[in-house]
BAMARRO-837763 format. One record per residue (C-alpha): residue number from 1; x, y, z. Coordinates in nm, 2 decimals. Last residue first. Layout:
! BAMARRO-837763
SITE  num    east   north      up
SITE  NUM       X       Y       Z
...
//
This chain:
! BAMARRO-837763
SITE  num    east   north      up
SITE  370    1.92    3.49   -2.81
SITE  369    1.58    3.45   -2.59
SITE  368    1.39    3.52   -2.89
SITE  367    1.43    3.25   -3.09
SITE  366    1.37    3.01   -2.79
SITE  365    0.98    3.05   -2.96
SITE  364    0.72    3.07   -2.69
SITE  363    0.62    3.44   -2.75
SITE  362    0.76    3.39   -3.13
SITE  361    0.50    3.14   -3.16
SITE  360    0.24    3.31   -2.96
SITE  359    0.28    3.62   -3.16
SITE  358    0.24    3.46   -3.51
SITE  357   -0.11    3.23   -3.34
SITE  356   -0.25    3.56   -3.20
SITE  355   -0.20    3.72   -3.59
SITE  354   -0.38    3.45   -3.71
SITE  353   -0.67    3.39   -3.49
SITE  352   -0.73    3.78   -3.46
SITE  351   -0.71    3.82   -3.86
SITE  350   -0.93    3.52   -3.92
SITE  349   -1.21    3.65   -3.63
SITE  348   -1.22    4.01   -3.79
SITE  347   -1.31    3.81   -4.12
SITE  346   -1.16    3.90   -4.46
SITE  345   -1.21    3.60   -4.68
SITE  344   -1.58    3.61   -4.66
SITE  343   -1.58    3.99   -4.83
SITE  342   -1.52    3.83   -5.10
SITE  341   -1.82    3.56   -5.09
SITE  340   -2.04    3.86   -5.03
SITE  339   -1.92    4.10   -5.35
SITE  338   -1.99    3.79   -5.53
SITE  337   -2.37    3.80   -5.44
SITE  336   -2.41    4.13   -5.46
SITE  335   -2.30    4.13   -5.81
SITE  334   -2.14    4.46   -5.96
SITE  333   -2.37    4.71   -6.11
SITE  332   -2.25    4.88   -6.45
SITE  331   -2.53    4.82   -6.67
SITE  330   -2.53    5.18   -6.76
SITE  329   -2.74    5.31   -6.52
SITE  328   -2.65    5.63   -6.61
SITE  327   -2.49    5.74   -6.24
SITE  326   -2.32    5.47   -6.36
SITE  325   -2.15    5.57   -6.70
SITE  324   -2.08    5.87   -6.53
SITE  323   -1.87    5.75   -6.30
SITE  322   -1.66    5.55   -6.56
SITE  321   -1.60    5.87   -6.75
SITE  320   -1.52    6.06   -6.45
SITE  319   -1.28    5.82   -6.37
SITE  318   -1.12    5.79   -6.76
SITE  317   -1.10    6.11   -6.77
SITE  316   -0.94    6.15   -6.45
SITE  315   -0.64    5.91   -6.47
SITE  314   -0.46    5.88   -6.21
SITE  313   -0.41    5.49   -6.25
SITE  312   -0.60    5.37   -6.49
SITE  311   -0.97    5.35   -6.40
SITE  310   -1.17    5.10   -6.21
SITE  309   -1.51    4.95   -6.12
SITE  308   -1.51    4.71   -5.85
SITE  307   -1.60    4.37   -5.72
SITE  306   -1.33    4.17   -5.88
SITE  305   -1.04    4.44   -5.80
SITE  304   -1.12    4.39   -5.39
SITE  303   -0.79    4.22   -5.26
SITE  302   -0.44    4.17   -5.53
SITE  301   -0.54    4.32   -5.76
SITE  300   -0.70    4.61   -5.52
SITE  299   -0.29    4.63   -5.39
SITE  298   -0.15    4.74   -5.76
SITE  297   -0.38    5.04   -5.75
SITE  296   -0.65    5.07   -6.07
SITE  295   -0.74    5.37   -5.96
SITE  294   -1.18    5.35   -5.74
SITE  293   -1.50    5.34   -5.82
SITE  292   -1.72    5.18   -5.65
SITE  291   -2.09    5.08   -5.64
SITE  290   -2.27    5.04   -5.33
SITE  289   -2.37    4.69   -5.20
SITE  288   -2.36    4.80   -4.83
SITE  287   -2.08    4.55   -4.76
SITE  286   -1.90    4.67   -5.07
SITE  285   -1.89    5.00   -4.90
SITE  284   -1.73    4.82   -4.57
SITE  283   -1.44    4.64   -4.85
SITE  282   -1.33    4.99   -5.00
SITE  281   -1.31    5.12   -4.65
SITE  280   -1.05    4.89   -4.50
SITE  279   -0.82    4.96   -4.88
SITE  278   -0.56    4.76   -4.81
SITE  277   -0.19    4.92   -4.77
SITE  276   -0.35    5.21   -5.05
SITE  275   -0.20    5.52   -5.26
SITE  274   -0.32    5.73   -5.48
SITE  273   -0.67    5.75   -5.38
SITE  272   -0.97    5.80   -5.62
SITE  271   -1.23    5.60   -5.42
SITE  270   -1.59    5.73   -5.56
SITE  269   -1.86    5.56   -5.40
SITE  268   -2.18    5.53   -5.63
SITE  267   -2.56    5.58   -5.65
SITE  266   -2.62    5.70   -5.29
SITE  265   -2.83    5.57   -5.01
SITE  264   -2.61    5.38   -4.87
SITE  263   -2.34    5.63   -4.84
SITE  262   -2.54    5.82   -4.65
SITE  261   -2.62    5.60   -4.40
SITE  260   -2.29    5.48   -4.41
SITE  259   -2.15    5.81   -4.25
SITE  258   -2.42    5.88   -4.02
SITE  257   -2.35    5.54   -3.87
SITE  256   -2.01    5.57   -3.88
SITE  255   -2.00    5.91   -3.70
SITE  254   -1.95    6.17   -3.91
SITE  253   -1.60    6.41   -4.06
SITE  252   -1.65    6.68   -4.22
SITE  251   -2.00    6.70   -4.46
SITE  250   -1.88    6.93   -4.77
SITE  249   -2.16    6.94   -4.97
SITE  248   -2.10    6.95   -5.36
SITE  247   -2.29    7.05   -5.65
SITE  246   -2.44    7.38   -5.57
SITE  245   -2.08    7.50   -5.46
SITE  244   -1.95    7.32   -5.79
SITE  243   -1.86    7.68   -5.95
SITE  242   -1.46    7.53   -5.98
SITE  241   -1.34    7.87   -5.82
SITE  240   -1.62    7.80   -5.58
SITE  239   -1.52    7.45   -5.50
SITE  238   -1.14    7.54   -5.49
SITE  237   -1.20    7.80   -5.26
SITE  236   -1.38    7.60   -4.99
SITE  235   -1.16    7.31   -5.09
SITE  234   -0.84    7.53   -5.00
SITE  233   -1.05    7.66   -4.64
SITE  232   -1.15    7.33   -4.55
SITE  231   -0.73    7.21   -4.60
SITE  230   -0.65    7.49   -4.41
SITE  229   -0.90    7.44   -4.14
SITE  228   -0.75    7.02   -4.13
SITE  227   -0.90    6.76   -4.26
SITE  226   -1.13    6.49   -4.16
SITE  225   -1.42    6.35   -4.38
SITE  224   -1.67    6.29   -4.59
SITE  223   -1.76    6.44   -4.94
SITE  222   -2.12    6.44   -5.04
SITE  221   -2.14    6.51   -5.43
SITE  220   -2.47    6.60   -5.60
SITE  219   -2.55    6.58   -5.99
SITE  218   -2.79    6.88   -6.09
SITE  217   -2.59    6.98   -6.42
SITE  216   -2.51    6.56   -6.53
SITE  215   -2.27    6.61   -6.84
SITE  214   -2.09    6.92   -6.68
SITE  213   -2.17    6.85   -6.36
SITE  212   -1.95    6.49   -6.44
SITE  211   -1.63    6.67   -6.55
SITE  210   -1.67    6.88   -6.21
SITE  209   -1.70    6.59   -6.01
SITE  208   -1.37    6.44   -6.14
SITE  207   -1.20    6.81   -6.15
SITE  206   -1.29    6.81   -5.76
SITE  205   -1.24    6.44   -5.66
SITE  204   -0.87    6.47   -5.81
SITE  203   -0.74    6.72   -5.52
SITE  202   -0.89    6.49   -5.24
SITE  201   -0.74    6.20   -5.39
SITE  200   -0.65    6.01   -5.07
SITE  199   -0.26    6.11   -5.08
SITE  198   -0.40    6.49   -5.16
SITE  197   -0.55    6.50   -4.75
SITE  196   -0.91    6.47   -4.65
SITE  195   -0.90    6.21   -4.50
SITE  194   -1.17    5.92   -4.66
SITE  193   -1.54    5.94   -4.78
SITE  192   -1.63    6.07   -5.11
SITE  191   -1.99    6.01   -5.18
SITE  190   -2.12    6.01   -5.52
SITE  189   -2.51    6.10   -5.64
SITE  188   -2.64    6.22   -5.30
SITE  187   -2.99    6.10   -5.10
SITE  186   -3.12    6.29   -4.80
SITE  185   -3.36    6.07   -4.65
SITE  184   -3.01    5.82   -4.53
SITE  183   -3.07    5.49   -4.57
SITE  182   -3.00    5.22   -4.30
SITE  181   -2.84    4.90   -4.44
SITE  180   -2.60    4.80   -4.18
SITE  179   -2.19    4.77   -4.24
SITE  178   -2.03    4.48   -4.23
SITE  177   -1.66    4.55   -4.05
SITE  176   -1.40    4.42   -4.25
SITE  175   -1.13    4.24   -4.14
SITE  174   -0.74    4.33   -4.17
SITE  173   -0.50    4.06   -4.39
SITE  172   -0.26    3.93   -4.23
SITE  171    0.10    3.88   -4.43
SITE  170    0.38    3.79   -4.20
SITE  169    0.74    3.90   -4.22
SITE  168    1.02    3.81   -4.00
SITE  167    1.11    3.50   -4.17
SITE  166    1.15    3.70   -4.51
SITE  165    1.43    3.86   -4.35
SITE  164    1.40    4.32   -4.39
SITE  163    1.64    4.42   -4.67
SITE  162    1.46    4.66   -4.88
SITE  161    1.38    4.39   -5.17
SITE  160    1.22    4.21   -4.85
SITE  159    1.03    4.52   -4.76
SITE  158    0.90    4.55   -5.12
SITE  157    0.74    4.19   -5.12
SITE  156    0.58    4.18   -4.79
SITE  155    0.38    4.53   -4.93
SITE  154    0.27    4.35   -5.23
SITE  153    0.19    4.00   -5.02
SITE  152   -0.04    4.25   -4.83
SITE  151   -0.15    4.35   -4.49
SITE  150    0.19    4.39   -4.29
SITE  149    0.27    4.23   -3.98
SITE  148    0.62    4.23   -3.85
SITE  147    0.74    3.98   -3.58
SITE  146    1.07    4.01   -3.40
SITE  145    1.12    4.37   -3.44
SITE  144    1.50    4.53   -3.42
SITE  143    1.68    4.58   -3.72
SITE  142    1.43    4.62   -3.97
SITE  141    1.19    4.77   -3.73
SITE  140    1.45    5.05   -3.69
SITE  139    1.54    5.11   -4.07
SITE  138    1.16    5.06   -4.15
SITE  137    1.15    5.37   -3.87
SITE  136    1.41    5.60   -4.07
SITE  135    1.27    5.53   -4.42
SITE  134    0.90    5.64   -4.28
SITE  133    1.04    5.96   -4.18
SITE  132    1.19    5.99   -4.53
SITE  131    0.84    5.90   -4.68
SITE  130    0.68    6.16   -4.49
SITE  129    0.90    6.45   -4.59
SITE  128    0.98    6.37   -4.94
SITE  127    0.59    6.26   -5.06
SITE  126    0.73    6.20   -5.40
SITE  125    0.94    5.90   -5.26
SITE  124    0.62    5.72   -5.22
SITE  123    0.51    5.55   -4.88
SITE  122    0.49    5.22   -4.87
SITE  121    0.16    5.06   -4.67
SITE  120    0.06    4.92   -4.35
SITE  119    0.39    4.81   -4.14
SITE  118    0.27    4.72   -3.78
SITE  117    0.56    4.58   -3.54
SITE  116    0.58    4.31   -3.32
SITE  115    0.86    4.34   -3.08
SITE  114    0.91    4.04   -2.84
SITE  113    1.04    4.06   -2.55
SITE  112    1.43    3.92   -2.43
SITE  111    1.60    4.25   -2.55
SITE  110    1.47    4.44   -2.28
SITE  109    1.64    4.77   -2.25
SITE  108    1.74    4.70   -2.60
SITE  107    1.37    4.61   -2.73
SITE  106    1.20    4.89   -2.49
SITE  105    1.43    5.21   -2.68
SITE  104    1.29    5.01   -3.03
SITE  103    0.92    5.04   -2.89
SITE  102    0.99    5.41   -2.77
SITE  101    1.10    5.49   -3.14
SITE  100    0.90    5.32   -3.29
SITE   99    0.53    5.42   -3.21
SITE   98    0.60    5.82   -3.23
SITE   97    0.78    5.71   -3.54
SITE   96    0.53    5.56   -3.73
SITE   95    0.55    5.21   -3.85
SITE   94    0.22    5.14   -3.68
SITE   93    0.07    4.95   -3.43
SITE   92    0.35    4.89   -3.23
SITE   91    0.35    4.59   -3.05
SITE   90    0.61    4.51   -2.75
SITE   89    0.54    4.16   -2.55
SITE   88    0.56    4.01   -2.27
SITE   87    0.47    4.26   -2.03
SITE   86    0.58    4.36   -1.66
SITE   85    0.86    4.63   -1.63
SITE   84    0.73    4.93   -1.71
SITE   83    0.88    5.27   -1.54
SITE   82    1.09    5.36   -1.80
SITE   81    0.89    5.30   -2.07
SITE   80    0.73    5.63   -1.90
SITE   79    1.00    5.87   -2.00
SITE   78    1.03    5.69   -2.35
SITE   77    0.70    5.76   -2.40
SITE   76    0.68    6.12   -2.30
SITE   75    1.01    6.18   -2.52
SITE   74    0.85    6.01   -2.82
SITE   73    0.49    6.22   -2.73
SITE   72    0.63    6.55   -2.72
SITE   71    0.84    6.50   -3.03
SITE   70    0.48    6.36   -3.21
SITE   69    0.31    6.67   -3.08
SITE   68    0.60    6.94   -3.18
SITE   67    0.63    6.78   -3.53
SITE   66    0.22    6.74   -3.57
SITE   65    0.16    7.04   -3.48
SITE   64   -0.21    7.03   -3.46
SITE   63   -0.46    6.78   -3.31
SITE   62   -0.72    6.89   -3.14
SITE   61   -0.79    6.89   -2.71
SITE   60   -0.43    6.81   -2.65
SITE   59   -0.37    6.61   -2.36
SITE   58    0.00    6.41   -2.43
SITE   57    0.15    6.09   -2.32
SITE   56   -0.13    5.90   -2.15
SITE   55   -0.05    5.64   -2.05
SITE   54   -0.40    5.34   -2.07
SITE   53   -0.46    5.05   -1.93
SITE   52   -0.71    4.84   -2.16
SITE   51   -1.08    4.75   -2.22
SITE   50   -1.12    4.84   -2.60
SITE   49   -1.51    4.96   -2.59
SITE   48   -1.45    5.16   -2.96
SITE   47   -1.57    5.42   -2.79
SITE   46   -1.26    5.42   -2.52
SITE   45   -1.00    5.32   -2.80
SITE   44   -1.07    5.65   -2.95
SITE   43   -1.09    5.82   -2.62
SITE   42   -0.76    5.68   -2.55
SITE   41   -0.62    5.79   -2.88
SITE   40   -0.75    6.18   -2.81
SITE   39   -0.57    6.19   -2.47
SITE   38   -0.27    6.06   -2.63
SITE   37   -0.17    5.70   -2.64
SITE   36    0.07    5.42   -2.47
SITE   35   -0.15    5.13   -2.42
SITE   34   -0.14    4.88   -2.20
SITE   33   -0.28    4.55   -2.18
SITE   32   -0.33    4.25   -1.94
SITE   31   -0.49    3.92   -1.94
SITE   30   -0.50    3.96   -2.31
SITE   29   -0.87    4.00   -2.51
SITE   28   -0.76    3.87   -2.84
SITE   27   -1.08    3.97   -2.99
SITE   26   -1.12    4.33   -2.84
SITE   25   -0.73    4.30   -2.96
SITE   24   -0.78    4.26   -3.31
SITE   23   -1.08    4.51   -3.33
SITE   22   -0.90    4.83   -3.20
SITE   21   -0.56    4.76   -3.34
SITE   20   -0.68    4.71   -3.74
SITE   19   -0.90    5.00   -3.59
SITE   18   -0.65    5.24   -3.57
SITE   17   -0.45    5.08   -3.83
SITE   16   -0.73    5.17   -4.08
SITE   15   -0.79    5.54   -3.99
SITE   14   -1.00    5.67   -3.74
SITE   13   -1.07    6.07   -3.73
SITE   12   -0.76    6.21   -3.57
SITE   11   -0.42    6.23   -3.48
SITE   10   -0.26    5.87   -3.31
SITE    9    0.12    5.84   -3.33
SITE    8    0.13    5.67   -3.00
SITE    7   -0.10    5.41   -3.05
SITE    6    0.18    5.24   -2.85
SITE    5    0.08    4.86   -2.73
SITE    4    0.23    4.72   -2.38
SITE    3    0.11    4.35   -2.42
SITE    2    0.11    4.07   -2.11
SITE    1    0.03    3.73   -2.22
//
């Protein structure tokens, strides 16, 4: 089995499909794979020890345009897709377009492989630009993938109101990657850990933090993680305007094991995103038996919502509420031992066995040879 893979649409940081891609095909070890990636993907996939071919499609040092980069990169890919003739299979790892569009160009060159395609989460129509983009790939994958893996019944749901066959979808869940049980020496409150971007909460972990100072005075929030200068210089602002500069260390973006350090040694994990496929990082904090806190998101009924604390939906009263009610030792600790039987039914290994056994199928399948 022969894969080209495009992690085309790779920024920054490591988000959830990143390593949904990373730690499926460590397992999955193919005879041969390529990956169509940026300088900065490949030395993602490099530390994460995924041994692979890699294109490189563009060499910036940091991320920044994202419209010039990603045009860059579809034209780059497409240019290169020229050249490949021997692989099996297609697999975008996510529904972005950088990873599309070349995938779709390979499908008609090539309509005989397979295209399996990543879908992750919906975005909302409130987010115009994004979601738009979005629209225009789920109209490509609609027409063209074989195979598309999502990671909930939520998500499959949605896409088959929007037209995609039922036959073509397959719900995987991602694993989740136990975490050790080092402590940090210096010791925070809450930790926020997630890109830094108002999609995640970043904008509601401010007025939550600040409700709580003004019950708790010398409470301490660590927030982690990768945004970009103007984003650092809004929070900058916003932190003193809020007078939380005492209150709140902004830590950018750390290495896992500096990251969970930290976060084990706090009193609770605040998770106030607006908008969730899975939730990877819910289920590596309940690994490290940390409290969370997170909106009551449709998807957490459906994974995590037995092990965690949380509030209505955008609410931040009732957040701040709940976090304080912790931080007070209010009988508010989740059991370890049910957080571990969860976190059983989301294994590395299960994703890799089942997501191998949906591409061998259609691999072997005379489906694909119409």
């Amino acid at each position: 089995m022969k894969i080209l893979a495009f992690l085309n649409a790779y920024t920054s940081g490591k988000s959830g499909g990143d390593m949904c891609f990373i730690e499926i095909f460590k397992r999955i070890k193919p005879k041969n794979i390529i990956v169509m990636t940026s300088s900065l993907g490949r030395r993602l996939c490099q530390s994460e020890d995924l041994k692979a071919d890699f294109i490189v499609t563009t060499r910036e040092k940091a991320f920044k345009n994202i419209y010039l980069t990603y045009f860059l990169r579809i034209i780059r890919a497409g240019i290169h897709a020229l050249l490949i003739r021997n692989f099996d299979i297609i697999y975008a790892t996510s529904d972005s377009l950088p990873d599309i569009i070349p995938a779709v160009f390979l499908k008609i060159r090539y309509p005989k492989k397979v295209f399996v395609s990543k879908i992750f989460h919906h975005i909302p129509s409130s987010r115009f630009l994004s979601f738009f983009f979005q629209q225009v790939s789920l109209f490509f994958i609609k027409l063209f993938a074989d195979v598309v893996i999502v990671d909930s019944n939520i998500l499959k749901k949605q896409l088959i109101t929007n037209g995609f066959l039922r036959s073509k979808l397959h719900v995987i869940y991602p694993g989740i990657t136990i975490r050790n049980r080092n402590k940090s020496e210096k010791k925070y409150d809450g930790v926020f850990m997630s890109r830094l971007h108002k999609s995640k909460g970043i904008d509601d972990i401010l007025q939550i933090w600040e409700k709580v100072k003004n019950v708790l005075p010398e409470a301490k929030l660590a927030i982690i993680g990768h945004g970009s200068k103007n984003m650092y210089t809004k929070l900058k602002k916003q932190i003193n305007k809020l007078k939380l500069k005492k209150n709140i260390d902004l830590l950018g973006f750390l290495p896992d094991e500096k990251a969970f350090s930290i976060i084990n040694s706090t009193k609770v994990f605040l998770f106030p995103s607006h908008e969730e496929g899975f939730g990877m990082i819910v289920g590596e904090v309940l690994s490290c038996d940390v409290p969370i806190i997170s909106y009551n998101l449709p998807v957490f009924g459906e994974t995590f919502k037995p092990a965690i604390h949380t509030a209505p939906c955008f609410d931040i009263n009732s957040f701040s509420k709940k976090t304080i009610e912790i931080l007070n030792n209010v009988g508010k600790q989740k059991s370890s031992i049910e957080n571990k039987e969860l976190l059983k039914l989301f294994s590395w290994d299960i994703s890799c066995k089942k997501e191998l056994s949906v591409i061998k199928y259609n691999l072997n399948s005379d489906k694909t040879n119409l």
